[in-house]
Structures are given as C-alpha cells and as structure tokens.
N, C-alpha and C positions, 0 to 999 in steps of 0.2 A: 286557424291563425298560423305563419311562417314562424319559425322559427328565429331568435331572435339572433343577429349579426353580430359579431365580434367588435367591439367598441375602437375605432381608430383614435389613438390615441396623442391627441393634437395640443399642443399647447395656447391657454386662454389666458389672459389677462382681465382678472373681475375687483369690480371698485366692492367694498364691506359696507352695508350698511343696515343691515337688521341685525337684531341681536339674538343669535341661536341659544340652545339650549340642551343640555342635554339628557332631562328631566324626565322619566315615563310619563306616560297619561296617566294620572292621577285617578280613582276610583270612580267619583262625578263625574269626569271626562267619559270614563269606561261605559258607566251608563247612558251618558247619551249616545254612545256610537250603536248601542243596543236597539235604545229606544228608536234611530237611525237608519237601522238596518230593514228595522221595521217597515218605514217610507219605502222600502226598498231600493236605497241610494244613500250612502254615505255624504254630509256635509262638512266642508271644514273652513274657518274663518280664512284659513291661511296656509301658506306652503308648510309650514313649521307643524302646525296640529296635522296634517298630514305626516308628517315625519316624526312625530311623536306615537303615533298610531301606531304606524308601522312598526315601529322597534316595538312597542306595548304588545303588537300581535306574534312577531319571532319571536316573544320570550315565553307563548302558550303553548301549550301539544296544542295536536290538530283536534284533538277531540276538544278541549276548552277551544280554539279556535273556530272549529265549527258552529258553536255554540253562539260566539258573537259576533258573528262577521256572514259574507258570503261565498267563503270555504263549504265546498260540499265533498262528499264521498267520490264525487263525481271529476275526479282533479284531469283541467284541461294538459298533456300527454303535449300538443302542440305550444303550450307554453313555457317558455323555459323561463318561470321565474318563481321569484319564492312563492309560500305560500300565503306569507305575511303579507305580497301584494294582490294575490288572488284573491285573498280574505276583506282586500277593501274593496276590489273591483264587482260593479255589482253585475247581472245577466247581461248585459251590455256593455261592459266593459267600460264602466262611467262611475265619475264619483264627481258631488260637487264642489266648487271652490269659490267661497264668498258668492257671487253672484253671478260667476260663469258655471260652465259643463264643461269638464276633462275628460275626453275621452282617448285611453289606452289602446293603439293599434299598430301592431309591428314592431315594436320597441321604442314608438312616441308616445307623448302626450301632446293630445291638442285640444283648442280651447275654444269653446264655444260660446254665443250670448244667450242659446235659447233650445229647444228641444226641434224648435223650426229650424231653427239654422243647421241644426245636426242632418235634419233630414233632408234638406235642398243640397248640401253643401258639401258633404263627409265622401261623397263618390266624387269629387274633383280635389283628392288628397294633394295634390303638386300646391295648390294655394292654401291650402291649411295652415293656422296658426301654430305652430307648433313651439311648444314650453316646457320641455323634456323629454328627457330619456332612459333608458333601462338595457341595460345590456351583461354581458359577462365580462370580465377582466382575467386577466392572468392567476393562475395560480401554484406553487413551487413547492417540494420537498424542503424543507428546512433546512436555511443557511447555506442551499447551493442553486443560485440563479442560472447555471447551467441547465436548470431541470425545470424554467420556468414553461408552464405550457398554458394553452387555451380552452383546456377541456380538464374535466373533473379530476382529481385525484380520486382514485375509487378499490374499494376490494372485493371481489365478488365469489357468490358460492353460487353453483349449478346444484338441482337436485329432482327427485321423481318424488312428489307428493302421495304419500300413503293413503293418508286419509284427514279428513277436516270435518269437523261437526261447527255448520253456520251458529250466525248469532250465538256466538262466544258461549257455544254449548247449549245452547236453547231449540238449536235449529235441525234440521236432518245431518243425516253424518254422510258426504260424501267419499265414496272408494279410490281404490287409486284413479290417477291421472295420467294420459296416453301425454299431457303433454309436459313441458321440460319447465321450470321453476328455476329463478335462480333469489338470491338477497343480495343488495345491493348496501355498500356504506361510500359515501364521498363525499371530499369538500366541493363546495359550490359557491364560487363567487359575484355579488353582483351588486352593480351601481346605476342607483339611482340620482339622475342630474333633474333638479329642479329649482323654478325661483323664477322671478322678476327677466327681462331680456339685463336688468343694471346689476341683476345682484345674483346668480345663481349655486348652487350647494351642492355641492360631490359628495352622496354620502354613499362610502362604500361599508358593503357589510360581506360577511363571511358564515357561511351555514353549511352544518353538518347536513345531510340524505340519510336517513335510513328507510328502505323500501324494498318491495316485492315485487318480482316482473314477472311475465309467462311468456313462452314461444310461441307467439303467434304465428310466424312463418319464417323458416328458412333463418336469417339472420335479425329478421324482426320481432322485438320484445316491447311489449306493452304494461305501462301498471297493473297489477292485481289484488284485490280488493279483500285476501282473506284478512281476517282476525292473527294476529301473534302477539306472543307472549315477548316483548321487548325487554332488555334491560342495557342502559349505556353507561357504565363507567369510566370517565375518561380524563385525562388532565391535559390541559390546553393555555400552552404560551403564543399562539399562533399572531404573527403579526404583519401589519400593512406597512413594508418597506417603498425608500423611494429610491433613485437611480445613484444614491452616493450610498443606497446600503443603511441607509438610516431608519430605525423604529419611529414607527410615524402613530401607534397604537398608545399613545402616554394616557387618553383619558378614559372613556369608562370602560374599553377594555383590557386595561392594565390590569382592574381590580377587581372586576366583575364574572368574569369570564374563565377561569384560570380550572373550575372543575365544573364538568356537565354531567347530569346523574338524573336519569329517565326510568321508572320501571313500570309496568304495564301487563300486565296475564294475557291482556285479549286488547291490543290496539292497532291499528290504522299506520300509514305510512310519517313519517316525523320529521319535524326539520328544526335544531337545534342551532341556535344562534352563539357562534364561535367571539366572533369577533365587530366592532363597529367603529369607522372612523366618520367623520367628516371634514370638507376643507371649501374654503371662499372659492375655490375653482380649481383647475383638474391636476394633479400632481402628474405630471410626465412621467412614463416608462415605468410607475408606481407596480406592485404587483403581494400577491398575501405571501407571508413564509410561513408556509405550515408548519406547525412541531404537536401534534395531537398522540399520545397515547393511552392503552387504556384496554378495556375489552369491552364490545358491544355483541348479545345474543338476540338471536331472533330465532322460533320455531313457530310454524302456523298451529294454531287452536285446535288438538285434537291428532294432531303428527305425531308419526311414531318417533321415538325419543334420540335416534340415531338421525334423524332429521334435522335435528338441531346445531344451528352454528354456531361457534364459539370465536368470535373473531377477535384475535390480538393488532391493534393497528397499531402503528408504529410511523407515523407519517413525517 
C-alpha cells in the first residue's frame, strides 16, 4: 500500500446534526468487537461506534491490542497509520458499516453494497464512493509555529545488537548482529474524516511511537520485531492549536492525558495516545503543539546492559 499523502488543508463548511460523544466503548461494546473479530470483520451500527472503537483501541498496548482486534506482530511498514486503525482494519482492509462494506485504500474510505460490488468495482477506483479519510497533519515543538512541520518529531538511538535470547527468554539466544539497530520515540499525528456527505467529523488524534528498526540497506530501515524491556514515563500538555493560536484540546484531552506511564520487560513496538480532539468540520491551518517530557527506556530482551537507552525527551 503507498504511503499515505499529506492532508491539503481546505476549508469546509458542515451543517451539525448527530450527536457525538465522547464516551469509551464501554466493556459490552469491548466484547462484541471480540466476539467480531472473530467473523473476521469488524461491524459497526454507525460512524460514531466506529470512532468510539478506535479511541477504546489507542488507549491498549499492542499486546492487549493484539488480543482484540486485527493487529498482528506482523505491522504493515507501508502504512502510515495508527495502530488503533490497523487493529480495526481486517486482512482486506475492510470493516463493516450498518449495512455497507468500507474499505480502506490509500488514505480513503469507500463504500460498498456488497462483497460483489467490491470485486467488479474497486479496480475502477476514479468512480468509487468515497466517505473518508486518514491522513497526517502537521506537528510542532511547543509554543513556536515556526517549527511546525510534516513529518514526526522523533529521537533516535543507533546501536550494534550484542545479543537477544527470543521469546522473552524462552527462545535461543541469538550473537551479535552484522547489522545496525537503532530505537526510535516520536509524535505522530493523524486525522481521521468521517461521516454522512451532510454531516462529517474531523477527529484528530495525537500518538506517541515507540519502536525498533534494523538496516536493511544503505539508508533503508525497517521494523524489527525483538522483545524489549520498555518503560515510558512521561508528562504531557500537548495540544491541538488553530491559526489564532488557540487551545482547541478543552475536552477529554485536558484531563485525561496529561501523564503516560507504560512498563513492560519483554514488549513489542507501542503506541500511546497523547492527545484527542474532534470538530463538525476541518479547522484550517489547525496543527498539535507538542510539550511532552519525561524519560522513555528501551533495551532489547537479553542485550548487554550498555545497550540500553535512556532517553530524556523534552519536546
């Protein structure tokens, strides 16, 4: 799948007429998206149970994520989006909606009547229905829009892997590694438009990265899949400004969000939900002001103890 386009940021004009929410998926809910995943395809009555989902699923590690969704070990590298949306999207990149098929390609959603229509229809994408989208937004150092940019705030450590003993100690102990290692932490922002053609919802959200990559070639790094010992400590006022500088974050991430605190011996790559807004339609020239600090460590499973990162972010 391409990579997903930087969102051109146009101003729309949307009439209000459903009534949002800004409520988790309540534990019932939780279980049928279980019981759901099962069908192998997520169902949901409405835009809204869709958007309740996915905030339900940013607020799991990847390992409880895994658990209930279709998140696998296996995290698509060509997809630049959370995992809270990967965790709904099923092998096809589909989930259902009331009595259509949505399916996720490029940075759309489009909308189907039937499994037939998907497959006569979906290679003549120019006529497709399409009923949202997903893309990245801007994102800044705190309090100076000079610094606002398009690409991740991020801090990275390079290193040469000692040694790893798989399955979180269970497994063989692999020797050193010919190739180069680094940990990655960054915000990552991104907005999902969905809704009605009368009514649609700009919900942007705001997520931590923490992950491991390997050199694969030359300037080329890819995910890698060991085991680490995580721990994130961090305190976060991070907020969704609009073009007069204005804190646009007043509701549940005022209150909700302000310390993130992860720890783990032997975990998988993480993605921590910073911040969440939503709006009746798109806030112009809108973008996140980062203010996160804190320290996040990361050592892979079984590494010599000088391997370990101790990262102070200060964003």
């Amino acid at each position: 799948m391409k990579k997903i386009i930087f969102l051109l940021m146009i101003s729309a004009g949307i009439v209000s007429c459903e009534n949002e929410s800004n409520d988790f998926v309540d534990q019932e809910t939780s279980n049928d998206l279980s019981i759901q995943k099962e069908k192998e395809i997520f169902s949901f009555d409405n835009w809204e149970e869709f958007r309740k989902s996915y905030l339900k699923f940013a607020k799991l590690s990847t390992e409880e994520l895994e658990g209930v969704s279709f998140l696998t070990s296996h995290y698509d590298e060509e997809m630049e989006i959370s995992y809270a949306l990967q965790g709904i999207l099923n092998k096809d990149n589909q989930f259902r909606l009331a009595d259509k098929i949505i399916w996720f390609d490029q940075g759309n959603f489009y909308e189907f009547e039937s499994d037939e229509e998907i497959a006569t229809q979906k290679l003549n994408i120019e006529n497709l229905k399409e009923v949202g989208s997903v893309s990245q937004i801007p994102v800044s150092l705190s309090e100076d829009t000079s610094l606002a940019k398009t690409v991740p705030i991020s801090n990275q450590y390079q290193f040469r892997k000692q040694s790893y003993i798989e399955n979180c100690g269970t497994g063989i102990t692999q020797g050193p590694s010919p190739r180069a290692f680094k940990y990655v932490h960054e915000a990552f922002a991104e907005l999902i438009v969905s809704g009605s053609p009368f009514y649609q919802v700009y919900q942007y959200a705001l997520h931590l990265r923490v992950k491991l990559e390997y050199n694969h070639r030359g300037n080329s790094w890819r995910l890698s899949g060991e085991g680490r010992d995580i721990s994130i400590n961090l305190t976060n006022t991070s907020f969704l400004t609009n073009q007069l500088g204005s804190n646009l974050s007043t509701g549940i991430g005022a209150t909700n969000y302000r310390t993130i605190r992860f720890s783990n011996s032997c975990a998988s790559h993480q993605q921590e939900l910073l911040n969440e807004v939503r709006a009746p339609g798109l806030i112009p020239n809108s973008f996140w002001n980062i203010n996160v600090s804190g320290t996040i460590t990361q050592k892979m499973f079984g590494d010599t103890e000088s391997n370990r990162w101790r990262d102070t972010v200060n964003w």
